[in-house]
C-alpha positions in Angstrom: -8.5 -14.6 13.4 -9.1 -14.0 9.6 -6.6 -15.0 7.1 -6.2 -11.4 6.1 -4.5 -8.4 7.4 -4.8 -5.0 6.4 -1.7 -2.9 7.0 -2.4 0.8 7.4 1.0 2.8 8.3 0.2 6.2 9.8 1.3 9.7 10.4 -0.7 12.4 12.3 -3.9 10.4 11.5 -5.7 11.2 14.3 -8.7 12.8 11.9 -8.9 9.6 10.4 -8.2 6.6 12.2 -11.0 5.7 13.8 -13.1 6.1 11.0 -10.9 3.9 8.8 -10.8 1.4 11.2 -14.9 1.0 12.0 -15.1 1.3 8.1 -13.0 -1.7 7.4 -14.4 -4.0 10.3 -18.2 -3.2 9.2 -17.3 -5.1 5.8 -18.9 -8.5 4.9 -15.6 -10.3 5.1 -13.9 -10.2 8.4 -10.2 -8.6 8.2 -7.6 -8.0 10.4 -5.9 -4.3 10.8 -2.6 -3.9 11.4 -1.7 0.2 12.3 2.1 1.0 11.7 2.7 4.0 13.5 5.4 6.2 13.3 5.5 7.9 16.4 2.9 10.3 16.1 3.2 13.4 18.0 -0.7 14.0 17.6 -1.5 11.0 19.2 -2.8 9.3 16.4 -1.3 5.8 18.4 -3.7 6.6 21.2 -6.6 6.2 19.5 -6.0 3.0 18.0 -4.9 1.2 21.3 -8.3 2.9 23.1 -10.3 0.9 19.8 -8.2 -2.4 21.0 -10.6 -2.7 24.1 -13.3 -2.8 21.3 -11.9 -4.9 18.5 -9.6 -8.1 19.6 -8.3 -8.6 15.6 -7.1 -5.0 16.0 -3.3 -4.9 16.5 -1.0 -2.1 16.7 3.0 -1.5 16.2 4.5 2.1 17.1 8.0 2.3 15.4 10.3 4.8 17.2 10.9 7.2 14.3 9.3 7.7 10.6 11.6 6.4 8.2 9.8 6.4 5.5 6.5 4.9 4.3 8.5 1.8 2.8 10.1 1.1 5.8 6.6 1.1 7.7 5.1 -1.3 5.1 8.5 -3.9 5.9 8.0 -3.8 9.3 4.1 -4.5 8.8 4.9 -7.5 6.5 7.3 -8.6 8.6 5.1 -8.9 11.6 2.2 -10.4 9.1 4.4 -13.3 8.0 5.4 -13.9 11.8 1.6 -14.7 12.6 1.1 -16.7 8.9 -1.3 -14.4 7.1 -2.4 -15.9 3.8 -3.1 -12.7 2.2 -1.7 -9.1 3.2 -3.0 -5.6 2.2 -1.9 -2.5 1.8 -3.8 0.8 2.6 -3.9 4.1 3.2 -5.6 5.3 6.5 -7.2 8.7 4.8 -10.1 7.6 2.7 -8.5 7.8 -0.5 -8.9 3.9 -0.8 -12.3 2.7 -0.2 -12.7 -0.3 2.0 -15.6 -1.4 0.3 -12.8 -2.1 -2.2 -11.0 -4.7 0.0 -13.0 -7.6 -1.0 -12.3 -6.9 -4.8 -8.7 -7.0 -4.2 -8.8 -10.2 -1.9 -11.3 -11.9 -4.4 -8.3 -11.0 -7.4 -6.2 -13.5 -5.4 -8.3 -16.0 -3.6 -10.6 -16.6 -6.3 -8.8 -15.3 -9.4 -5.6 -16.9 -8.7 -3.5 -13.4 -8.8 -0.4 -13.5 -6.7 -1.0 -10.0 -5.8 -3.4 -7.7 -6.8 -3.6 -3.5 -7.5 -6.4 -1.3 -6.6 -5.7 0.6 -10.5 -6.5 4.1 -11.0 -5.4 4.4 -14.2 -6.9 0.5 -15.6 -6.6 0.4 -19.5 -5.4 4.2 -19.1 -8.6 5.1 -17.5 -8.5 7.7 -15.0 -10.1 7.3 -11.8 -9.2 10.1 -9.6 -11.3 12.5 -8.0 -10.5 16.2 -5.8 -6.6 15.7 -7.1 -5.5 19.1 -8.5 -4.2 19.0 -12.4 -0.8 19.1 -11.4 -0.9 16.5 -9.0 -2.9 14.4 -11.0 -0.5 14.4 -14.1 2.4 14.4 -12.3 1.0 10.6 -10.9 -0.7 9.8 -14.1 2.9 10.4 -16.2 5.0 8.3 -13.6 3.2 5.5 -13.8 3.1 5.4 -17.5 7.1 6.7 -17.3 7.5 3.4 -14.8 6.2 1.2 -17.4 8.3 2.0 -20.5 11.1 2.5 -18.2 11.3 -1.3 -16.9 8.6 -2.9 -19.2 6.4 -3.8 -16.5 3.0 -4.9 -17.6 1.1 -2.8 -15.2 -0.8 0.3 -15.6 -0.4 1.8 -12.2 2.6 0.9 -11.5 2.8 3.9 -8.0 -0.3 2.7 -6.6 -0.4 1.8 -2.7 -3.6 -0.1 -2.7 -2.2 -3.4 -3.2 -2.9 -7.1 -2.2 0.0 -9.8 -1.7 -0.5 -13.3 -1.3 2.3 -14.3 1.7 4.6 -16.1 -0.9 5.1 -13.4 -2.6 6.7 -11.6 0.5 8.3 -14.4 1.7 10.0 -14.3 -2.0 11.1 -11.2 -2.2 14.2 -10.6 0.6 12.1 -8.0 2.3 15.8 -6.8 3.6 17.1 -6.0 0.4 14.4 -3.5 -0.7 16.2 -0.2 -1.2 13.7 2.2 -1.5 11.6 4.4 1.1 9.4 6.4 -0.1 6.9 6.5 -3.3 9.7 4.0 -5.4 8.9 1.7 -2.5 5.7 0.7 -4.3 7.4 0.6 -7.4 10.0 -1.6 -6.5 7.9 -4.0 -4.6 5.7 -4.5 -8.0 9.1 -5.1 -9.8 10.0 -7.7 -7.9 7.0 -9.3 -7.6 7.1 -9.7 -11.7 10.4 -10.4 -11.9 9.7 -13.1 -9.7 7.7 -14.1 -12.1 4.5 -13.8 -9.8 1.0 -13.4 -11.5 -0.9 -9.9 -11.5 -4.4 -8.5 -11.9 -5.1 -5.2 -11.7 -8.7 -3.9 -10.0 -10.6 -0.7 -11.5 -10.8 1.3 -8.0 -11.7 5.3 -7.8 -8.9 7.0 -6.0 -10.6 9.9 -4.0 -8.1 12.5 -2.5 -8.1 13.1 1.4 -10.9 15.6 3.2 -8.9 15.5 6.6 -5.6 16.0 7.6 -2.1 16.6 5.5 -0.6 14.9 2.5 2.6 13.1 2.6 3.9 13.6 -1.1 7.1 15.7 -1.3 9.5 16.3 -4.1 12.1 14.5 -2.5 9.4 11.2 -2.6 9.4 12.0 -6.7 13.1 12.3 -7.4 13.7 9.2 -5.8 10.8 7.5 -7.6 12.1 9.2 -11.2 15.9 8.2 -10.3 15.2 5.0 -9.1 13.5 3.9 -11.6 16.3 4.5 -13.9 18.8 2.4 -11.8 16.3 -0.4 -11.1 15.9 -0.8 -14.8 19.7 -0.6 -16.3 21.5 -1.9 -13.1 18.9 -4.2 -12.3 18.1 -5.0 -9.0 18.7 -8.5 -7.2 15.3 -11.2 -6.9 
C-alpha cells in the first residue's frame, strides 16, 4: 500500500479510464487510485472494477447519484482519511493533468514541506494551457485572478483541480461544512486551507484540454464560482 492516493471522480469516462489508470501505475513512484464514480450510465464503473483483477492498490466507490464534483472529492477524502493516507491527490480522469506530473506535486509536500500543493497553470501569470478555445481560456484565466483580489489569497490559480493535500490539512478543514459543489469547490477548499494558515507551493504544470469524451463546465458551475466568491470573502466562511 503506498502512502499516496490519487482521487479521480468520474462521469461517462469510459474513453478514458483505463488509460488514466495504466498511465498513473506505470509511474516511478507507486500510487494508489481511488475512482469516485457517479453512477455512470456508460459504464465507466465497469471498467475500473474489471482493472481491479489486475491492480490490488486499485479501489473503487460508485456513489448513487452525481451531486456535484465537490461532493465526489468529499466522499473520496473521506474514504482516504479512513485508510490513513499521508498525502491525497486530486485529478482529473481525461488527460488534461499529466501523471507524469504526480511526483512534482507529491515532492512539493514531502520534500518541500508544502501543506498542499497546486499543479499552476497560470504560475507567475504564465499561461500554460493548450487546445482551450479563447473564450474558455479567458473566462478561467480571469477567475482565478478575480478569486485572488477578491479574498486576497496568495495563489495564482486559485480554480485549479490538480491539487495535493497532506492528510492534516483535510482532517482540519470540517470536510462537512464545505458549501460548495461545483467549480467554487476548488476554491473554497484552497481558502480554507490558507486560512488555516497551512503552507502552499504552487507547481508550473501544462494544462492540455481533453481529446475524448465531453466537458463538465456549465454556466451554472461559473455563477456559483463568481457568487461565491463574493460571499466567502465579505461573510467569511467558518475554519
Amino acid at each position: 500500500m503506498s502512502n499516496t492516493l490519487i482521487i479521480i471522480p468520474t462521469y461517462n469516462e469510459k474513453e478514458n479510464i483505463d488509460a488514466i489508470i495504466r498511465a498513473v501505475f506505470s509511474q516511478e513512484k507507486q500510487f494508489d487510485i481511488l475512482v469516485v464514480d457517479d453512477s455512470s450510465p456508460d459504464g465507466t464503473s465497469d471498467i475500473v472494477a474489471n482493472l481491479q483483477n489486475e491492480f490490488s492498490n486499485l479501489f473503487l466507490e460508485v456513489r448513487k447519484e452525481k451531486t456535484g464534483l465537490g461532493a465526489a472529492y468529499i466522499h473520496g477524502f473521506k474514504w482516504a482519511l479512513k485508510n490513513n493516507y499521508d498525502y491525497i491527490i486530486e485529478m482529473d480522469a481525461d488527460f488534461s493533468h499529466n501523471p507524469k506530473d504526480l511526483i512534482h506535486l507529491y515532492n512539493a509536500c514531502a520534500i518541500d514541506g508544502a501543506d498542499f500543493s497546486i499543479g499552476s497553470r497560470y504560475l507567475n501569470n504564465k499561461i500554460n494551457v493548450v487546445n482551450w478555445d479563447i473564450k474558455r481560456l479567458l473566462l478561467s484565466y480571469f477567475a482565478s485572478k478575480y478569486v485572488k483580489i477578491i479574498t486576497q489569497i496568495p495563489i495564482f490559480d486559485t480554480t485549479a483541480g490538480f491539487v495535493c493535500y497532506k492528510s492534516n490539512v483535510l482532517k482540519t478543514i470540517e470536510l462537512d461544512k464545505i458549501k460548495f459543489v461545483g467549480y467554487a469547490f476548488q476554491i473554497e477548499m484552497k481558502f480554507k486551507a490558507w486560512k488555516n494558515n497551512f503552507k502552499h507551493k504552487e507547481v508550473s504544470i501544462v494544462f492540455t484540454d481533453r481529446k475524448r469524451g465531453t466537458s463538465k463546465m456549465s454556466g451554472g458551475i461559473i455563477s456559483e464560482a463568481v457568487f461565491g466568491v463574493i460571499k466567502m470573502r465579505f461573510q467569511g466562511l467558518p475554519k
